[in-house]
C-alpha positions in Angstrom: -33.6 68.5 -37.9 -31.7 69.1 -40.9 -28.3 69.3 -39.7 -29.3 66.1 -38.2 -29.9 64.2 -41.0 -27.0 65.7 -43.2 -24.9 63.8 -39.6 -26.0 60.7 -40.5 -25.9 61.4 -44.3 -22.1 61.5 -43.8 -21.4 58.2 -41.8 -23.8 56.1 -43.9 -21.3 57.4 -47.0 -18.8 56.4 -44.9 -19.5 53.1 -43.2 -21.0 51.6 -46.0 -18.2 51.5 -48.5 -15.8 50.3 -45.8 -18.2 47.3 -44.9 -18.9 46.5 -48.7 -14.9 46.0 -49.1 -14.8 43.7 -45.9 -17.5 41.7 -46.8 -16.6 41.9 -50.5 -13.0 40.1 -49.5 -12.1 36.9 -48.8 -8.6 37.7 -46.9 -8.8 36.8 -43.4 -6.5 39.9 -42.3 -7.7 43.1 -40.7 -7.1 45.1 -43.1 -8.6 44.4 -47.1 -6.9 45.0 -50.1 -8.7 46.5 -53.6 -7.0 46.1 -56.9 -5.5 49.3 -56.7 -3.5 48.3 -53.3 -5.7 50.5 -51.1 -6.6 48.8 -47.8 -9.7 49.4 -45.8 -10.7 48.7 -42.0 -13.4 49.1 -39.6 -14.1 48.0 -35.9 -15.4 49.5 -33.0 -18.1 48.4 -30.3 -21.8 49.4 -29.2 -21.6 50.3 -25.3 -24.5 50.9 -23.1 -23.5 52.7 -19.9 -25.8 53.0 -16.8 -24.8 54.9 -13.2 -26.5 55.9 -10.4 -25.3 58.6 -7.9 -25.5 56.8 -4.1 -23.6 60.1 -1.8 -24.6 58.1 1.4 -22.3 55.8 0.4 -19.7 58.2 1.8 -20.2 57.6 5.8 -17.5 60.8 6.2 -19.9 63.1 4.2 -23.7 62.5 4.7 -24.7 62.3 8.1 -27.8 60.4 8.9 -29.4 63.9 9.4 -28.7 65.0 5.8 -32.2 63.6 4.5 -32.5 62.9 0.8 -30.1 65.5 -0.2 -26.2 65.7 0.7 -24.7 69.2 1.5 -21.6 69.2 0.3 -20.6 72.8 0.7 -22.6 75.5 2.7 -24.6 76.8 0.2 -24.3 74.4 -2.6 -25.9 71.0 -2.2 -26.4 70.3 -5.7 -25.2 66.6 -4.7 -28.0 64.1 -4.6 -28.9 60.5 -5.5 -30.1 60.2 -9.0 -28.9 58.9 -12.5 -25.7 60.1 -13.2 -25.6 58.5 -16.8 -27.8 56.7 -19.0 -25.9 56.8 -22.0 -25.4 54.7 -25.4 -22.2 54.7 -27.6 -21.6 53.7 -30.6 -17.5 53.8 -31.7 -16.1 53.5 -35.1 -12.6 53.4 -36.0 -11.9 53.5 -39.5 -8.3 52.8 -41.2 -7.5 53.5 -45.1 -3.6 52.6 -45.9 -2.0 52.9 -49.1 1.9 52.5 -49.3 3.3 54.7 -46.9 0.2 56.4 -46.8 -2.6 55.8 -43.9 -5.8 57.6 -42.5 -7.5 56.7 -39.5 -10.7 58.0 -38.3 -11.9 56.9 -34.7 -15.2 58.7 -34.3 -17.4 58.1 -30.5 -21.5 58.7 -31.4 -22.9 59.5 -27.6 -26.9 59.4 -27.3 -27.0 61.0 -23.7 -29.9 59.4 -22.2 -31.5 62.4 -20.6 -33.8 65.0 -22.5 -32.4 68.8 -21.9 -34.0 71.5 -19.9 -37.5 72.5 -21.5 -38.8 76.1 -21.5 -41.8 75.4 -23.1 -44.0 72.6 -25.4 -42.8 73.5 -28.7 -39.2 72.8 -27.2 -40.7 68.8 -26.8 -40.9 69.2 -31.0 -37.3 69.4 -31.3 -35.3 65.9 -31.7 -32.3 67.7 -30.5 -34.3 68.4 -27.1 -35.6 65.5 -26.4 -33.4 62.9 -27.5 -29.6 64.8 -27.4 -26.3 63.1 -28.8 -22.8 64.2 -29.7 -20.1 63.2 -31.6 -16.7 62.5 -30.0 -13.5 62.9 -32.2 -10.7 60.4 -30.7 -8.6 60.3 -33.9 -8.7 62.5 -37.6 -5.6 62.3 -39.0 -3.0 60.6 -41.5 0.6 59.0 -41.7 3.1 59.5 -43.8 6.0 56.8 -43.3 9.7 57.1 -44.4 8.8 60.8 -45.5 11.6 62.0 -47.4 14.4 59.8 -45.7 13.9 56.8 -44.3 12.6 56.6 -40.6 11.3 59.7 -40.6 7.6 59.6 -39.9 5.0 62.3 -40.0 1.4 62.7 -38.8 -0.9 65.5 -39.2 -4.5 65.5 -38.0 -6.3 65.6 -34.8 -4.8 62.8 -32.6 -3.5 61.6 -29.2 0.2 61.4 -28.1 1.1 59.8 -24.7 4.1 60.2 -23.1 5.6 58.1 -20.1 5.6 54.7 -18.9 3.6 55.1 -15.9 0.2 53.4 -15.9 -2.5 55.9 -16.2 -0.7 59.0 -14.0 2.0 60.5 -16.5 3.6 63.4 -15.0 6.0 63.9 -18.5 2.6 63.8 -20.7 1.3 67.1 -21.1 0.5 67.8 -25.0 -2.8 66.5 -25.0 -5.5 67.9 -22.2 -7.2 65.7 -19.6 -10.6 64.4 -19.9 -12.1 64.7 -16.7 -15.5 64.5 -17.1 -15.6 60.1 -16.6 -14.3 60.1 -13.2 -14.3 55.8 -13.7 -11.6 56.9 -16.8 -8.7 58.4 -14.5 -8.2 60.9 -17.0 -8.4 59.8 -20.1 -6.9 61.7 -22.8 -8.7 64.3 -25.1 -7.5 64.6 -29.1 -6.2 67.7 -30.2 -5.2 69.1 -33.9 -1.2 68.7 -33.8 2.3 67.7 -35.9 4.0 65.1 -34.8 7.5 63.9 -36.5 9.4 60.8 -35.0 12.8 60.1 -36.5 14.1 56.6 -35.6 18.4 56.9 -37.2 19.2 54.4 -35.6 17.9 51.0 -33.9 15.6 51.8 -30.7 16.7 55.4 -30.6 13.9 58.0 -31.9 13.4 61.3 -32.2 10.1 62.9 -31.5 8.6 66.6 -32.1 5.3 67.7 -31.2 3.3 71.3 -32.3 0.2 72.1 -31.7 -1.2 75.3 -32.8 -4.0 76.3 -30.6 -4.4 75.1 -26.9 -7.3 73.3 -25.3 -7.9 72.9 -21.9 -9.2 69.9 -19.9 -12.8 68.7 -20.2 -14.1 68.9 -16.4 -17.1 67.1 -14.9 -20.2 68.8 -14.4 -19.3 69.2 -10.2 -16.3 71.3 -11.6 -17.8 74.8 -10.3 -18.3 73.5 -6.6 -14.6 74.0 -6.6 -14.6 77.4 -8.3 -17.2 78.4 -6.4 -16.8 77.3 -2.7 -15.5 81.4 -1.6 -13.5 79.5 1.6 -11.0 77.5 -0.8 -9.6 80.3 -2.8 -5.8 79.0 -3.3 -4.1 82.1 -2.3 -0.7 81.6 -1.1 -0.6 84.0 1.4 -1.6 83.1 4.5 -2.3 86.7 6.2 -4.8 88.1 3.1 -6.2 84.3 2.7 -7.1 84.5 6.4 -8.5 87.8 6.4 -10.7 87.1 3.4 -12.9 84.1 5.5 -12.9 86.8 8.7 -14.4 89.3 6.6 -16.8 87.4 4.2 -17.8 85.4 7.3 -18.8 88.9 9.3 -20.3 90.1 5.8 -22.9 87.2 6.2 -23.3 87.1 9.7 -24.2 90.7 10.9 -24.7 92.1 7.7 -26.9 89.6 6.0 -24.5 89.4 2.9 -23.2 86.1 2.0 -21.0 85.9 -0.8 -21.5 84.4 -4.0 -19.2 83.5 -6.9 -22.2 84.7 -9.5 -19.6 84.2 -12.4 -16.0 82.3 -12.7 -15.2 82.8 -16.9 -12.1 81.3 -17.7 -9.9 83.1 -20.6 -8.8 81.4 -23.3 -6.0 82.4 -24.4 -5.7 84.4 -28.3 -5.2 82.0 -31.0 -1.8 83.3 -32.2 1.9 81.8 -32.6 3.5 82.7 -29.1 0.3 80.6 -27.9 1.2 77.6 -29.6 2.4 74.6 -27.8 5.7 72.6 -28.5 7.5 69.8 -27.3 9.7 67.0 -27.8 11.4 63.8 -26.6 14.6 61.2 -27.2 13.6 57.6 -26.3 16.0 54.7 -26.1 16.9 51.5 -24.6 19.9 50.2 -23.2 20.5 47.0 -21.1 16.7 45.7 -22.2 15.9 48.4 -20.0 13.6 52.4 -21.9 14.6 55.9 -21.4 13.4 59.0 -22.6 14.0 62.6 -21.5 11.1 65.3 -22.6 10.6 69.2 -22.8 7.3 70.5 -23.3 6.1 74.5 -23.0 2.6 74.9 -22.7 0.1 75.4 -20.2 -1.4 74.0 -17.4 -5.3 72.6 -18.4 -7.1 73.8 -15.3 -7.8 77.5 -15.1 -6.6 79.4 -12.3 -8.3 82.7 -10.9 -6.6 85.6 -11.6 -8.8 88.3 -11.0 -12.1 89.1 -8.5 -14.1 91.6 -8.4 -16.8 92.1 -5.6 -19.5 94.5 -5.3 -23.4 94.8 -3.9 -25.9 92.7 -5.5 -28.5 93.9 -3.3 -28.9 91.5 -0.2 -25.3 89.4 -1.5 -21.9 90.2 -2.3 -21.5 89.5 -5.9 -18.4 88.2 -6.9 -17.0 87.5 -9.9 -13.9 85.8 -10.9 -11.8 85.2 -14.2 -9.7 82.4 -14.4 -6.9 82.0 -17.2 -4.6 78.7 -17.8 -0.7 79.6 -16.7 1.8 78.7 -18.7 4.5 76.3 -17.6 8.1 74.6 -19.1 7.9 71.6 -18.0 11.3 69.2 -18.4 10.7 65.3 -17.6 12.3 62.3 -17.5 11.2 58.2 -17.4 13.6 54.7 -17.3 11.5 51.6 -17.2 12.1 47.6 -17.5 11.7 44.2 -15.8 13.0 43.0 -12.7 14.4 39.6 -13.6 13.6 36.6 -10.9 14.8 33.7 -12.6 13.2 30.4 -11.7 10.8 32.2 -8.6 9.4 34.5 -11.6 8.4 31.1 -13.1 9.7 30.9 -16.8 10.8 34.0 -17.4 8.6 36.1 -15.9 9.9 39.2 -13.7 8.9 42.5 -11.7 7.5 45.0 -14.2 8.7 48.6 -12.5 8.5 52.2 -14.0 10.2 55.8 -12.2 8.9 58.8 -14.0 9.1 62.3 -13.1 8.9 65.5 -14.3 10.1 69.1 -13.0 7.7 72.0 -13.7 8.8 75.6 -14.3 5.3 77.7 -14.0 4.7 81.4 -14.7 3.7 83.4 -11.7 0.2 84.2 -11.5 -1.6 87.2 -9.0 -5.3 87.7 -8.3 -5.5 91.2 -7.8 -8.9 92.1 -6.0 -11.7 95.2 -6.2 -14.4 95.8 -4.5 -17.7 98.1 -5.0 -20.4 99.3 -3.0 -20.0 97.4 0.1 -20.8 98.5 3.5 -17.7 99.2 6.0 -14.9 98.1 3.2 -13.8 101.1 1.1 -14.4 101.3 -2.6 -11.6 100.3 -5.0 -8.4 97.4 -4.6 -8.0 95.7 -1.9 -5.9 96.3 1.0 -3.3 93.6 1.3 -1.3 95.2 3.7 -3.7 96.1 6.1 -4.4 99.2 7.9 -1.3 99.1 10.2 1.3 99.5 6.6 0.5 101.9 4.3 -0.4 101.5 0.2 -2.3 98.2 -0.8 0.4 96.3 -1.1 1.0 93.7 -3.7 -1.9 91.3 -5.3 -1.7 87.8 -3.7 0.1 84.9 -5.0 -1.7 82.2 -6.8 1.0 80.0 -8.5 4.5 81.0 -7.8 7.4 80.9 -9.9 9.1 78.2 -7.6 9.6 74.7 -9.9 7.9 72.0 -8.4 8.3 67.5 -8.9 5.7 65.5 -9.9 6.2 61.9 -10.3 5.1 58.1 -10.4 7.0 54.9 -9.4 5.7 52.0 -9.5 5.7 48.1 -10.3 3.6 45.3 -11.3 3.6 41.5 -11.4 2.0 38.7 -12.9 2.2 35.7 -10.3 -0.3 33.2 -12.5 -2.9 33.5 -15.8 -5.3 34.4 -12.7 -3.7 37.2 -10.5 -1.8 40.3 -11.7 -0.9 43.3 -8.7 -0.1 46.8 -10.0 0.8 49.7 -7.2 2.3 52.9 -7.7 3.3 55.8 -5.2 1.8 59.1 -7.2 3.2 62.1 -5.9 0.9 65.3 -7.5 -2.3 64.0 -8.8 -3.6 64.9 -12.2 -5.6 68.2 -11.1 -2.8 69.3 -8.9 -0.7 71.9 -9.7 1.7 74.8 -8.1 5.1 74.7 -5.9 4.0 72.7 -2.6 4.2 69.3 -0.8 5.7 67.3 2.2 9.2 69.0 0.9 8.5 72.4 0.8 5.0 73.4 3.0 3.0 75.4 1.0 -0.5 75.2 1.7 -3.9 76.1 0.0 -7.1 75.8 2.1 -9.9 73.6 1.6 -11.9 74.9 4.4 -12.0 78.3 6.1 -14.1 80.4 8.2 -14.0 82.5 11.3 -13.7 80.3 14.4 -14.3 82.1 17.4 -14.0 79.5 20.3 -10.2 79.5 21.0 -9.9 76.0 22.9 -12.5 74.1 20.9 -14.6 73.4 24.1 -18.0 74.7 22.2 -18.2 77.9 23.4 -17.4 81.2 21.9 -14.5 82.9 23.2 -13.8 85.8 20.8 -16.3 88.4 19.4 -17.2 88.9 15.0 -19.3 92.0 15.7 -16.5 94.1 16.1 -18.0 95.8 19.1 -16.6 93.2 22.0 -13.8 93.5 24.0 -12.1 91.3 21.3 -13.1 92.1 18.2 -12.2 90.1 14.9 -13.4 92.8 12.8 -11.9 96.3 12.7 -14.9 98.3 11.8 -13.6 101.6 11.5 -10.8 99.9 8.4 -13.3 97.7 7.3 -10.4 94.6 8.1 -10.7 91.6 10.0 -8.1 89.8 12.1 -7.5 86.9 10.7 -4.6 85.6 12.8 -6.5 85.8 15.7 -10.0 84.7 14.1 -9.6 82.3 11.4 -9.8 78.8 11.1 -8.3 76.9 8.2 -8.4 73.5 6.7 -5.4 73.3 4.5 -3.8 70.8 2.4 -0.2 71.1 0.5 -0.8 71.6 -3.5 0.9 68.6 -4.5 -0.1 65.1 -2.7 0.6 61.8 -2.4 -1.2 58.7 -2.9 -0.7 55.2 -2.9 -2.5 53.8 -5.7 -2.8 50.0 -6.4 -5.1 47.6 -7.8 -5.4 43.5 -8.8 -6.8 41.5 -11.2 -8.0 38.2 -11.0 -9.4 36.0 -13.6 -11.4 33.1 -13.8 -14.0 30.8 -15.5 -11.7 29.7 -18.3 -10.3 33.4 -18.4 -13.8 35.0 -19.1 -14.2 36.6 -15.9 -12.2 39.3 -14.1 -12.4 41.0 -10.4 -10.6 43.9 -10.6 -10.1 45.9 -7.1 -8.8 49.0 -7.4 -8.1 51.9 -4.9 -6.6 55.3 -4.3 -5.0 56.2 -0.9 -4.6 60.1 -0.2 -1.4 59.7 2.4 -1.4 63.6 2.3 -3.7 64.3 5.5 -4.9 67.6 6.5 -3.1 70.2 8.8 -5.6 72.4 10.7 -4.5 76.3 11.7 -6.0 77.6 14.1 -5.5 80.3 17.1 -5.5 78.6 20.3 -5.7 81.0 23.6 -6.4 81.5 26.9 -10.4 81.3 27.5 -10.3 84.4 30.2 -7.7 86.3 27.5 -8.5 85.1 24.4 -6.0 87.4 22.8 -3.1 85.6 24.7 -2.4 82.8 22.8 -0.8 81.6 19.6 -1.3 80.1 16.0 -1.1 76.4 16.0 -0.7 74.3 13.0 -2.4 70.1 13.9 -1.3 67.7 11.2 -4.1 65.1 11.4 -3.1 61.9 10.0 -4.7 59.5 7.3 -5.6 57.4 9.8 -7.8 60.3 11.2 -11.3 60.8 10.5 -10.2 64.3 9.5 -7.6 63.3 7.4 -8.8 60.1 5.7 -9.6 59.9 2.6 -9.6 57.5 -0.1 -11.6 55.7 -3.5 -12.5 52.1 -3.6 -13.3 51.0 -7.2 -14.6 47.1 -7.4 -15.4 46.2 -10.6 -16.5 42.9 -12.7 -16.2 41.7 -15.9 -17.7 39.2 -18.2 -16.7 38.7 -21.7 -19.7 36.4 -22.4 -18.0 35.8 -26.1 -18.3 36.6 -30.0 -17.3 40.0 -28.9 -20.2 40.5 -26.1 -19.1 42.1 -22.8 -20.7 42.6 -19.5 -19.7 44.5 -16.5 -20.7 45.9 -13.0 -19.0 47.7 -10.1 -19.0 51.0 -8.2 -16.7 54.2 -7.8 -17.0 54.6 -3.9 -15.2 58.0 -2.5 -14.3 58.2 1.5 -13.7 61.0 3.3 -15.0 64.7 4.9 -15.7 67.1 2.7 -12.6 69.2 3.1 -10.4 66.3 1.5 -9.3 65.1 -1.8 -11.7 62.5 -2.2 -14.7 63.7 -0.2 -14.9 66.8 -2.2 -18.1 67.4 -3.4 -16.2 68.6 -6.6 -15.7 65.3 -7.4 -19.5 64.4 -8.1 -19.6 61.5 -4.9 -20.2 57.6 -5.0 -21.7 55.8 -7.7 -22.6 52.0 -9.0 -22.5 51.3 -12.7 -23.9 48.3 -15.1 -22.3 48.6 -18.7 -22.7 46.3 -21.4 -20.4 46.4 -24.9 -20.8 44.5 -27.9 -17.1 44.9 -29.9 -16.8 44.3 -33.4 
């Protein structure tokens, strides 16, 4: 209770001088002036956001036999219709400016809406319990213009630098991580501490340089450890250990009553020294009414990547626990936007609006070496990546490779009238996507695998798990399974593509908008599989299907409707829903991604 009240100690000092000097003023200007030349500002809004969960809105993923509940993965169906948010914001931006001097504060105050977990009645005497909130830092720094020479420009503080011209998917704009957890956001970016100089010598070309001490990772949504913990979409690279892996694990459950169970995944972050510091910088210009930059930033990636497991016998499970740790990356990019001009069709002036930007990626490699202790059959100690036919263990397998890899956006927009604006943009390597592989070079990770013992699909088991059959998957003696022969994958490359477009339209005098929004994954899904003979099972092959997007295997896709009313004096309403399509071994049917919902939000601006 008392840190509480010292919280709102410190905005009442704040707010209230700021407000006494607008009100106090009779300039009509944003900004108000004291005697002294110091000017003051304050806005912000008051939001109220509501959302409810709806997973049978996704036909692909709850069957009409699910009941109340959706399983998303085979032992996690955490899933289920509900209130996702019921949440209240209040932002404040405060600007101070004197000279070439300015300060800017931009603070978010969240009330969550939902009481947290009791463990008893006193808990229910704790404000912090039952009524939770947190404070949101967008912006705590301050400007320094023409410092030392003129057009040099510094800012210190905790802030937010955007690079790139693409709309919302910036493959070049790495510095700041990724918030995640508002899937309606896209991605929106989280403020970190940092020094930024920009040095403009000469008309539109600038100079920018960019360090930030200490990393931070990406804030992920709550349905973040589905992915982590779903043991048949571990992204090893190589096929043959990956393979083996769902044999065994599937054998482990089956005839030894073992499932496994990621118990722990701790992501390291990494020590707060120099060598761990981030830097980057960009040169920006224009030429023929047409911007350019080029960019270099070394960092690392925001998502954590497993690079170590370790199993071992929790009594009626296999435990297992991973640690994840963030890979570092150089990452060189590059963007050219403009306007298309179309003369009198573009009607007075106005022209195609188009954007290309790209960036080439240079990752560190990273291995997941893997132990294992006190489990029946498999002997103690690392794991046997070769086999039992080679001998030593071989080497860990691959989890990011040091093999560069593209991401980019290109895309356009146009405004046809003051009702209807189109925007659409071909996204190749979404925002959580990461490591060497695509529709150029096939490199796959799984997001589906288990031990498939029917060998032309016709419903009927063809091949033997227990190991004591005529063909066994499981060599009992090495504790190994076949996984050429026995597993089943659902794979997808690690970098995708999408189409992504939307449109606006506006009516009622301008107050109202209908905004349709989608996402298309053209990626697909390829399924590998062993296909044999049904009397020989063993005489057959590995086959590799492709199915298509417009499969109901490989399908997937979001539709985001949305509508707007600004009612007026700074009083906005809105309503829509965040509908995801597709099984649940795709991008967008993923129960990782927290499913469908329908929102109502209402925001009062000032």
């Amino acid at each position: 209770m008392f840190k509480r009240r010292w919280y709102w100690l410190a905005i009442i000092a704040v707010i209230i001088p700021l407000h006494t000097a607008r009100a106090d003023s009779d300039d009509d200007d944003d900004d108000d002036e004291d005697e002294g030349g110091l000017k003051t500002a304050l806005s912000g809004f008051i939001r109220a956001d509501f959302r409810y969960s709806l997973p049978r809105m996704n036909p692909f993923w709850c069957p009409k036999s699910a009941g109340r509940g959706c399983v998303g993965d085979r032992r996690v169906t955490d899933v289920r219709s509900g209130f996702d948010r019921n949440e209240n914001t209040a932002r404040f931006r405060f600007t101070v400016r004197s000279g070439e001097y300015k300060g800017v504060a931009e603070l978010d105050f969240v009330w969550t809406g939902y009481m947290r977990p009791v463990g008893d009645l006193e808990a229910l005497a704790d404000r912090a319990i039952v009524d939770p909130f947190r404070i949101e830092a967008h912006a705590l720094y301050f400007d320094v213009t023409d410092f030392l020479t003129k057009g040099l420009d510094v800012r210190i503080g905790k802030q937010i630098v955007v690079w790139g011209k693409a709309d919302m998917f910036n493959p070049t704009s790495n510095i700041n991580p990724l918030d995640l957890e508002d899937s309606l956001l896209f991605g929106e970016r989280v403020s970190n501490n940092m020094i930024r100089v920009d040095y403009n010598p000469w008309k539109d070309l600038i100079f920018s340089l960019v360090w930030v001490p200490i990393f931070k990772p990406f804030q992920l949504n709550r349905w973040a450890p589905i992915a982590v913990k779903g043991v048949d979409r571990i992204p090893i690279s190589d096929a043959s250990i990956r393979r083996r892996l769902h044999v065994e694990r599937d054998y482990a459950e089956q005839f030894l009553g073992m499932p496994t169970v990621v118990t722990r995944a701790a992501p390291i972050q990494p020590e707060m020294r120099i060598e761990n510091s981030q830097v980057a910088f960009k040169t920006a210009w224009k030429m023929a009414k047409m911007d350019f930059s080029v960019s270099y930033y070394h960092g690392r990636h925001g998502i954590p990547q497993p690079y170590l497991e370790r199993t071992s016998n929790g009594g009626g499970f296999v435990d297992a626990v991973a640690s994840l740790m963030y890979p570092k990356m150089h990452t060189l990019g590059f963007d050219w936007s403009g306007q298309i001009p179309l003369g009198k069709i573009g009607g007075g002036g106005r022209g195609i609006g188009f954007w290309v930007e790209t960036a080439v990626f240079f990752p560190r490699e990273v291995r997941m070496p893997i132990f294992q202790e006190g489990l029946p059959i498999i002997p103690d100690g690392e794991y046997d990546y070769n086999g039992p036919d080679e001998p030593g263990v071989g080497l860990p397998p691959t989890i990011i490779s040091t093999r560069p890899f593209v991401k980019w956006t290109v895309g356009m927009d146009y405004t046809f009238n003051r009702h209807l604006f189109v925007n659409m943009q071909w996204v190749h390597g979404f925002i959580d996507e990461f490591g060497a592989g695509s529709f150029m070079h096939k490199s796959f990770i799984p997001t589906r695998g288990y031990a498939d013992l029917d060998v032309n699909n016709d419903g009927i088991d063809d091949l033997d798990l227990s190991g004591f059959g005529s063909s066994p998957c499981m060599n009992l003696s090495a504790g190994v399974g076949d996984g050429n022969l026995c597993a089943k994958e659902y794979l997808r490359p690690r970098l995708g593509d999408y189409l992504v477009a939307g449109m606006d339209f506006k009516f009622y005098k301008g107050q109202m908008l209908l905004r349709l929004f989608f996402i298309f994954d053209l990626t697909g899904i390829t399924i590998s599989e062993w296909v044999g003979d049904p009397t020989n099972p063993t005489d057959g092959r590995r086959v590799r299907t492709h199915k298509s997007i417009f499969t109901p295997d490989g399908f997937s896709m979001v539709i985001f409707p949305s509508w707007t009313w600004s009612v007026g004096s700074g009083v906005e309403l809105s309503a829509g829903a965040f509908w995801m399509l597709g099984r649940r071994h795709t991008k967008f049917g993923d129960p990782a991604t927290g499913g469908s919902v329908v929102f109502a939000k209402g925001k009062f601006s000032f």
